[in-house]
N, CA and C of each residue as an Amber inpcrd file, in Angstrom:
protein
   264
 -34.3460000 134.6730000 229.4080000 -33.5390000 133.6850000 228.7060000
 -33.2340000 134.1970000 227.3080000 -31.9880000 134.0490000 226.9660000
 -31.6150000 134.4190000 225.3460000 -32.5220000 133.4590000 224.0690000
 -32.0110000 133.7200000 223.0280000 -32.1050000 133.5090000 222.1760000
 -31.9730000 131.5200000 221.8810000 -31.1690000 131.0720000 222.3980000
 -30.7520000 129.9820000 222.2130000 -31.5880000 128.5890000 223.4730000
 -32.2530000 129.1090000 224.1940000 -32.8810000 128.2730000 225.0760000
 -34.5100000 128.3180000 224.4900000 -34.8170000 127.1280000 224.7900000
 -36.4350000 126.7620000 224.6280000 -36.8700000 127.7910000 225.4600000
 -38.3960000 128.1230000 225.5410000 -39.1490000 128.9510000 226.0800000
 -39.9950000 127.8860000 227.2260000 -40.1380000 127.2850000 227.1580000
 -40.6460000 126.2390000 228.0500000 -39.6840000 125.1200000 228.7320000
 -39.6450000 125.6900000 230.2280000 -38.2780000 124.4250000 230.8780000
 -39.0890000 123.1300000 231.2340000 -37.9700000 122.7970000 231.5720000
 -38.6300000 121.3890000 232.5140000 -38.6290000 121.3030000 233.8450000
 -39.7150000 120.9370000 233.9670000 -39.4100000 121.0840000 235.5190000
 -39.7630000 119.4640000 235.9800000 -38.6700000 119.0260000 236.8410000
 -38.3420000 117.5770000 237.6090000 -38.9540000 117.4120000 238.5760000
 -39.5960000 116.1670000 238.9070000 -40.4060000 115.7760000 239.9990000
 -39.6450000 116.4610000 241.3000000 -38.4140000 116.8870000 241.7790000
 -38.0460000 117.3600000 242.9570000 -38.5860000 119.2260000 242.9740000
 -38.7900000 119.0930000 241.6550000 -39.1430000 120.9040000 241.5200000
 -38.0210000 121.6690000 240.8000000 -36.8620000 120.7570000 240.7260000
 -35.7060000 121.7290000 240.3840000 -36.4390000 122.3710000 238.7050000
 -35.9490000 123.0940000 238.1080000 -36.1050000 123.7000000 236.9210000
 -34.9690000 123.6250000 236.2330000 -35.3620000 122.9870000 234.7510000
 -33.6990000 123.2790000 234.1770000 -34.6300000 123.7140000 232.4290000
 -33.6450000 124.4600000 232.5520000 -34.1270000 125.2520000 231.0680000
 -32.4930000 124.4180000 229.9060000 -34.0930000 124.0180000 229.0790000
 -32.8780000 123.4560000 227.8030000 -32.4060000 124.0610000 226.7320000
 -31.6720000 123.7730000 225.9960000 -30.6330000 124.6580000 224.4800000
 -31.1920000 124.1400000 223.1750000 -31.7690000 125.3420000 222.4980000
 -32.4420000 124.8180000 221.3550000 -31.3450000 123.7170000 220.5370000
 -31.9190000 122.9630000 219.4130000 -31.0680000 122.0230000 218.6810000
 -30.3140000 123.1420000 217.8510000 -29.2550000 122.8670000 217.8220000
 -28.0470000 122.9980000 217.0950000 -27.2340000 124.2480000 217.8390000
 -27.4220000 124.8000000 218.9310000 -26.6450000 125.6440000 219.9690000
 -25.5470000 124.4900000 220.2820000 -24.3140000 125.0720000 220.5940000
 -23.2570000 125.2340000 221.5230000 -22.7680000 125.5410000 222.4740000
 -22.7180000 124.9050000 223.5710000 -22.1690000 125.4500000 224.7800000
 -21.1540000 127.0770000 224.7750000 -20.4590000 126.8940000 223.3710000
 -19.4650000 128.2940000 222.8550000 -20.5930000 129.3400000 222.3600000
 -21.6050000 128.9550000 222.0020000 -22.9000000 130.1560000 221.6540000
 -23.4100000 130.7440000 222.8020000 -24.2050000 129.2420000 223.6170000
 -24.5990000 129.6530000 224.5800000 -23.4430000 130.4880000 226.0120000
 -22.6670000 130.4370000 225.8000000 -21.7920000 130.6790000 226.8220000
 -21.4640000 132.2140000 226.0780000 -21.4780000 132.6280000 224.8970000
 -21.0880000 133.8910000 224.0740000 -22.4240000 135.3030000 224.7930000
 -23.4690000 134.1480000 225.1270000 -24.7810000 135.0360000 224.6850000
 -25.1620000 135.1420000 225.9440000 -24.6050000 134.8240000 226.7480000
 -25.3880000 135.0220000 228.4640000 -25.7750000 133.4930000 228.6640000
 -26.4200000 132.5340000 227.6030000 -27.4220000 132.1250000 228.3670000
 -26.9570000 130.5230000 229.5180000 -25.4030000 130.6240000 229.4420000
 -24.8450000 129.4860000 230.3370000 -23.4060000 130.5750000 230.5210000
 -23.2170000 130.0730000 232.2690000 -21.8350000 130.4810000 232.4640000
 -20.6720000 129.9180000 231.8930000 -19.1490000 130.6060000 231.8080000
 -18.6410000 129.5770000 231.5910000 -18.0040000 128.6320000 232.3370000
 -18.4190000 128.6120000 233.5420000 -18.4260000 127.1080000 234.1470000
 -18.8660000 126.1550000 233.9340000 -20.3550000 126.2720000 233.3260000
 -20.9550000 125.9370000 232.5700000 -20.4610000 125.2680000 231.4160000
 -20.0230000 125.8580000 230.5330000 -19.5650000 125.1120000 229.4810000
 -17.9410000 124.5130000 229.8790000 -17.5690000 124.7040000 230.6900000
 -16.3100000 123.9710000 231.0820000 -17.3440000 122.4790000 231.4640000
 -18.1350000 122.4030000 232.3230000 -18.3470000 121.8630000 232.6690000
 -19.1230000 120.5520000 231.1730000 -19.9460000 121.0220000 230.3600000
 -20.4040000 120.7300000 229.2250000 -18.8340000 119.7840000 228.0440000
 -17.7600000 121.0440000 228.3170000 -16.5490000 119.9860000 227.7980000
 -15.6440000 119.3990000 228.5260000 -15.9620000 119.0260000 229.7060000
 -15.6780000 117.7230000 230.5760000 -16.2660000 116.6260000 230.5400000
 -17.8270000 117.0880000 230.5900000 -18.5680000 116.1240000 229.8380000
 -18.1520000 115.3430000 228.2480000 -18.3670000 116.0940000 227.2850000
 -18.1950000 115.6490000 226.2440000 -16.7590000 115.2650000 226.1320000
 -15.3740000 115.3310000 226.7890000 -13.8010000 114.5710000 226.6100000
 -14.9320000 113.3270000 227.6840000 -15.3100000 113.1640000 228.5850000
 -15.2570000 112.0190000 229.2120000 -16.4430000 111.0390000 228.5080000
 -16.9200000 111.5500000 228.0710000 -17.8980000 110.0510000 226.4300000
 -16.7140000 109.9530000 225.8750000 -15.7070000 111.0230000 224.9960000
 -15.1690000 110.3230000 223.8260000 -13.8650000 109.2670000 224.4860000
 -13.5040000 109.4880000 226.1510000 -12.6700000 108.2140000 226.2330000
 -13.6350000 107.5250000 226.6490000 -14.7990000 107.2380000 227.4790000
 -15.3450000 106.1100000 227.0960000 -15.6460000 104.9610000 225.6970000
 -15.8330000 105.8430000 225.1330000 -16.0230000 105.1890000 223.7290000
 -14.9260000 104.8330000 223.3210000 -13.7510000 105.1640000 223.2390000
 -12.0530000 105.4480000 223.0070000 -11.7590000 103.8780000 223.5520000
 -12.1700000 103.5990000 224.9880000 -11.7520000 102.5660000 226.2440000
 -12.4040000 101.0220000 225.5520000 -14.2770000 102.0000000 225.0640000
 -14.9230000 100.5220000 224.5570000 -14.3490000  99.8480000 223.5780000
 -14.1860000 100.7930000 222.2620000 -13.4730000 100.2470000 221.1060000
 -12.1510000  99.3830000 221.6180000 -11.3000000 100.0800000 222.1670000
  -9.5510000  99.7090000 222.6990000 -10.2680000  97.8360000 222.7780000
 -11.2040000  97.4260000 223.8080000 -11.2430000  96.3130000 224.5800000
 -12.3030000  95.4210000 223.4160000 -12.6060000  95.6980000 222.5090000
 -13.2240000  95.2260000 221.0840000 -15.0300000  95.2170000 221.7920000
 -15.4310000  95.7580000 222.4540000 -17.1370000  95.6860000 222.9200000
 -17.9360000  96.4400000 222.1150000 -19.0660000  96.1280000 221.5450000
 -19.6890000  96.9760000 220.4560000 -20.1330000  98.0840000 221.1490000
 -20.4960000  99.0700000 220.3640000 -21.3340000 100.2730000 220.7240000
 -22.7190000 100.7370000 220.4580000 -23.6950000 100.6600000 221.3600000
 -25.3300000 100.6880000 220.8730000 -25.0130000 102.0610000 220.3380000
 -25.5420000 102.6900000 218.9620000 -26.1150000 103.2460000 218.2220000
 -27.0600000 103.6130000 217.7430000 -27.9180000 104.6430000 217.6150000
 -29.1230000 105.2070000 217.0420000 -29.0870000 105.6700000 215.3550000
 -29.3340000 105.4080000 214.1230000 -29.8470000 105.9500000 213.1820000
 -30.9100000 106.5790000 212.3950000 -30.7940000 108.0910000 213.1980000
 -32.0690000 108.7850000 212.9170000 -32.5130000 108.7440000 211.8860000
 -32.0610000 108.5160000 210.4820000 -32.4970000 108.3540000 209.1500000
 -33.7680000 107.5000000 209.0780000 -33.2580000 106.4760000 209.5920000
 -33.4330000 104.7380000 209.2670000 -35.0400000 104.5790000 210.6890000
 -34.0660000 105.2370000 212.0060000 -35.3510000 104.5500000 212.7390000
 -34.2610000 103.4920000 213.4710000 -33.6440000 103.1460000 213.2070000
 -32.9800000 102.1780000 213.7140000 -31.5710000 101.9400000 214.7730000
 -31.8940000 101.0730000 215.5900000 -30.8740000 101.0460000 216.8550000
 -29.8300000  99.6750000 216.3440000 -29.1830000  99.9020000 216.5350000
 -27.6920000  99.1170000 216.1940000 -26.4820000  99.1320000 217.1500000
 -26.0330000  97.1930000 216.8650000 -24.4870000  97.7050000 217.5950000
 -23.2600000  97.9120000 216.5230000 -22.5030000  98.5850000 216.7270000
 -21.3590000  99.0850000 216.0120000 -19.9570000  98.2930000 216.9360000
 -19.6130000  97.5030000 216.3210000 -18.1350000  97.0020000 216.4490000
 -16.9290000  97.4920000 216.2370000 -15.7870000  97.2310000 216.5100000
 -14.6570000  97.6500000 216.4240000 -14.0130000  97.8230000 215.1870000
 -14.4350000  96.2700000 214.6770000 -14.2340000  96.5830000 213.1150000
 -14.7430000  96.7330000 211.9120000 -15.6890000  97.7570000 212.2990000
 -16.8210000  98.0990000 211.7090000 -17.8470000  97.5240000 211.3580000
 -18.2660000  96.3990000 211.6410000 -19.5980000  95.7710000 211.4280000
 -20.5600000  96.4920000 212.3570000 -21.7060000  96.3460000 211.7750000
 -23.0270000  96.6330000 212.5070000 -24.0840000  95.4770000 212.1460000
 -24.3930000  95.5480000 213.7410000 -25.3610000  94.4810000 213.9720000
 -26.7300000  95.2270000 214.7020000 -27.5200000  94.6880000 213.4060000
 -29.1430000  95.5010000 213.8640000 -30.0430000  95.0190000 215.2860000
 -30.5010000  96.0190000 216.0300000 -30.9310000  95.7030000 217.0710000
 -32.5940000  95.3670000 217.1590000 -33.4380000  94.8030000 217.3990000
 -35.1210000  94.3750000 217.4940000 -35.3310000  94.6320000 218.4590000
């Protein structure tokens, strides 16, 4: 494994093995360096266009969005028109 993957995978109750991408890699790094094909990262930015029209679809229809703020610790919903409402 390159440079950009953890040294320790995971391995899933079925047995499969999936080796993960250290924090702050790119599918365009990892895909530069060997350590994902680029089907792979095609596949990674199919993923990521199909969240941003979800999110795109939620906002359009005014439904908040659960949110995480790693700073804070704190889970929140985020509205359309910008309010946030703290979650317990």
């Amino acid at each position: 494994m390159g440079a950009g993957i953890k040294k320790e995978p995971v391995v899933l109750e079925s047995g499969r093995i999936i080796h993960v991408a250290k924090k702050g890699y790119t599918s365009r790094s990892l895909a530069s360096t060997g350590d994902i094909s680029d089907r792979d990262r095609e596949m990674d930015i199919r993923a990521q266009k199909a969240v941003e029209k979800a999110l795109e679809r939620t906002r359009i229809f005014g439904k908040p969005i659960a949110r995480y703020d790693r700073e804070t610790g704190t889970a929140y919903l985020e509205y359309a028109d910008g309010r946030r409402e703290i979650i317990e």
